[in-house]
N, C-alpha and C positions, 0 to 999 in steps of 0.2 A: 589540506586536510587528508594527508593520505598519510592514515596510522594503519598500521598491523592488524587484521579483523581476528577476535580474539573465536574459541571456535563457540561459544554463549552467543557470539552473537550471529555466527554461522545458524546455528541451531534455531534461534531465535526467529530468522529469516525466513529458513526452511520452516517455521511451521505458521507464519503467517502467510504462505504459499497454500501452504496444505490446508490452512481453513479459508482461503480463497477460496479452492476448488469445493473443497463438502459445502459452502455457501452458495456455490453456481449450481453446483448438482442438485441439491435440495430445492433451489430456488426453481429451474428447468421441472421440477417431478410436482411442484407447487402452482406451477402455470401449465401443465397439464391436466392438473384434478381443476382447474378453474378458478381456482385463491390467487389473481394476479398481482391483491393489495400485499399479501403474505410472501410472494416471491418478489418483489420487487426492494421487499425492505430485505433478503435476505442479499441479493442483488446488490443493495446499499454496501451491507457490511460487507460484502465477496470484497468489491471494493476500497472501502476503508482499510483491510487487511492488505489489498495488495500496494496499497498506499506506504502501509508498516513496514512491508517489504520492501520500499522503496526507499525508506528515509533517510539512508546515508547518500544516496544520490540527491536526495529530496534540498536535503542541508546543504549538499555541495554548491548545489544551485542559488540558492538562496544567499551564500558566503558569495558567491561569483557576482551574482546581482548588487549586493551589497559593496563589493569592490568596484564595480563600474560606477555606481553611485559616488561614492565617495571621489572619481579619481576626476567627474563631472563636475561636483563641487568644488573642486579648486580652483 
């Protein structure tokens, strides 16, 4: 799996970074005013996004798993 990363999807990475971080930050300034239930879900998505961020490594993994599996099965 090692295609050419087109720059959309540069872009696309970079801003699943960037709403990581306004999700950590917002979520920190929300568990300071005392809404832990409200930062924690924000917390979630920080996450989720850096997940999005991750997904062509995510996939890689997953293709990798998939081949030891398969190589098991014979």
């Amino acid at each position: 799996m090692n295609k050419r990363k087109t720059l959309g999807q540069v872009i696309i990475t970079a801003m699943f970074i960037w709403s990581a971080l306004l999700c950590h930050f917002e979520a920190s300034e929300l568990q300071e005013q005392g809404e832990l239930l409200k930062a924690i879900l924000y917390w979630f998505c920080g996450f989720t996004a850096i997940l999005g961020a991750f997904r062509f490594k995510i996939a890689e993994f997953i293709y990798w798993c998939l081949k030891i599996k398969k190589k098991i099965s014979k």
